[in-house]
Phi, psi and omega in degrees: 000112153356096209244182144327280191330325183286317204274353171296301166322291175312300186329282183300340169272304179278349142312325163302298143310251187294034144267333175292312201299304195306305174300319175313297200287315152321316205293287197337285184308315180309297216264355167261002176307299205292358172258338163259343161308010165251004144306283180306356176264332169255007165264337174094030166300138186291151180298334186275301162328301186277008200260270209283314162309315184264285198265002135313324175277336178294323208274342187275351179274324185283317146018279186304291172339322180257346198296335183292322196276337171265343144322309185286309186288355172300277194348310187286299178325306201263345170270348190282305161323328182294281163336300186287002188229021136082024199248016105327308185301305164310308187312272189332334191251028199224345172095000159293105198269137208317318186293349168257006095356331170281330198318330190283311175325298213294309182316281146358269176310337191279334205270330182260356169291291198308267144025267198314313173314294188321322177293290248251301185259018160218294201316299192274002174262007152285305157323317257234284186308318201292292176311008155280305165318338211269301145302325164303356194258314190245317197257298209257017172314342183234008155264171174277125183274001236269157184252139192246167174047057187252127115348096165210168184251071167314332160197180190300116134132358227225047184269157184239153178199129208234134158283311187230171184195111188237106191278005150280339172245343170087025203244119160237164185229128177066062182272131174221132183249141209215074205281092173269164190187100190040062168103348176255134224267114191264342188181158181192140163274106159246142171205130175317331162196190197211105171237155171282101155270110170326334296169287183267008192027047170238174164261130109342081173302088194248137145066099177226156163230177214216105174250147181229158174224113149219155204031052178128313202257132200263131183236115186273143173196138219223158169181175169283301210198135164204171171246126170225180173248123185227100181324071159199170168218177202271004168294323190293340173220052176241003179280125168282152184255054144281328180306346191299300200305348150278021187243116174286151201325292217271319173283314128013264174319288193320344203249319176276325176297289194315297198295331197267331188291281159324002187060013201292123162338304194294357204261000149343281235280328181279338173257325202289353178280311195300342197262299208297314166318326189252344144316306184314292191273350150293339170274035180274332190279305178311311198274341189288312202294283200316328170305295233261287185295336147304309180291309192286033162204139161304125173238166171278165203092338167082187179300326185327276179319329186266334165266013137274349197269288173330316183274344164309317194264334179281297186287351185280309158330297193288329173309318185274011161268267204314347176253350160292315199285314206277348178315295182289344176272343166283342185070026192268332173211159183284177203280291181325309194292283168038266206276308166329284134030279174286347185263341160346290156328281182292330164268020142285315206289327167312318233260289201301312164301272178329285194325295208297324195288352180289322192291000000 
């Protein structure tokens, strides 16, 4: 059961948390409004678009983007006070043992893992598609979207491979197709480009050549143009990769089944999001114990010292999830070890940190 206290505790820690989370996310909008208006001023976004379309949609990603590193810093901030004004001390001496002293902390984190999962895997990639429409309408018109190097299997035995693909012209370039039959390479395709009619829903071919081998034997056949049909379309290898961050908890999985049943390369990129999401929100529990344990005895230096020791473990945190990813986009570990990794880690450093402060 709860007590006052547990519920003092819960009060002051998520009153903490989004009070921290709400200011983070005001400065954001302040310093990217001033980085992007002369965008909105020359493309002519309506005031009603960048208010509802963009930054209603902007605040649950930085919201989400940020809760691990204000999570640590609610914890460290309200417990190092707790601590320098001795009402830890009072807890403790009361006969309350540092492991039941956490129960409110858990309690806390468990509301912000939820929070945090929810945000990740239904909120924001519905927030996400709108605010993308959005930039591509007003802010980003003059980038390239074009897609490089894509890898794919369009049916068994059947990969294709495009250096570029730019889906404003429907244009790919130094395209090859690659016909296997039982481990053996039966016909390959090259062409200087591929465009997509639209009209006629076929490929263009320029300038192709064509080899096929039977039996033993290689038969060359070569040309400027021809049209053909090929199980694939310009969705399949036109995704950008922002586009992950709009796939909800359930499209998301269908979508990592779909990509591996075709073989698409990217699709690394579609599980290290799905493993990362539910990593983000468990190291709510890992960064809350580490907190909690760092913060609740007085050291010299103060709250100071204790929010610097936290923000030191926190941004150290967030470096090592990037250099996991770059690991898993390397093919060095898989999208899980990934994701995973840092919360491994930081939950030694947790275990070793509660035991001292339990002592």
């Amino acid at each position: 059961m709860l007590r006052k206290i547990d519920f003092y505790i819960i009060r002051k820690f998520l009153g903490t948390f989004f009070y921290a989370i709400a200011l983070i996310i005001s400065i954001a909008i302040i310093f990217d409004f001033s980085e992007k208006i002369d965008e909105f001023i020359e493309y002519e976004a309506p005031m009603r678009a960048i208010i509802f379309d963009y930054y209603m949609n902007f605040a649950p990603y930085f919201a989400n983007l940020f809760s691990g590193l204000f999570t640590f810093i609610a914890v460290i901030f309200f417990t190092s006070k707790l601590a320098y004004n001795s009402e830890i001390i009072a807890i403790l001496s009361s006969g309350v043992s540092f492991r039941r002293l956490m129960r409110p902390y858990m309690a806390s984190a468990t509301i912000i893992a939820i929070f945090s999962w929810t945000l990740s895997s239904f909120v924001i990639p519905s927030a996400s598609a709108t605010k993308f429409e959005f930039e591509k309408k007003y802010v980003n018109k003059k980038k390239d979207n074009t897609s490089r190097n894509v890898h794919l299997q369009v049916e068994p035995g059947v990969y294709i491979y495009l250096n570029s693909y730019t889906p404003t012209t429907d244009v790919g370039h130094k395209f090859t197709i690659e016909k296997f039959e039982n481990g053996a390479l039966k016909s390959k395709l090259k062409a200087s480009s591929i465009r997509w009619d639209r009209e006629k829903k076929i490929w263009q071919l320029n300038q192709y050549t064509i080899r096929d081998f039977v039996d033993g034997k290689e038969i060359l056949t070569s040309g400027e143009k021809k049209d053909t049909t090929i199980s694939m379309l310009p969705e399949d290898f036109s995704f950008y990769k922002y586009d992950v961050e709009t796939l909800n908890y359930f499209d998301l999985n269908e979508e990592i089944r779909e990509q591996k049943l075709r073989g698409v390369g990217s699709v690394i990129n579609f599980e290290i999001e799905k493993h990362k999401r539910n990593a983000s929100a468990f190291s709510a529990f890992i960064l809350t114990i580490i907190g909690a344990s760092l913060a609740s005895r007085k050291i010299r230096g103060g709250i100071g010292l204790h929010l610097g020791l936290g923000l030191l473990l926190s941004f150290s945190y967030i470096m090592f999830q990037q250099i996991t990813k770059v690991f898993a986009l390397s093919g060095s570990v898989n999208a899980f070890m990934a994701a995973w990794i840092p919360n491994f880690i930081y939950a030694i450093i947790a275990i070793v940190l509660y035991r001292k402060a339990a002592r």
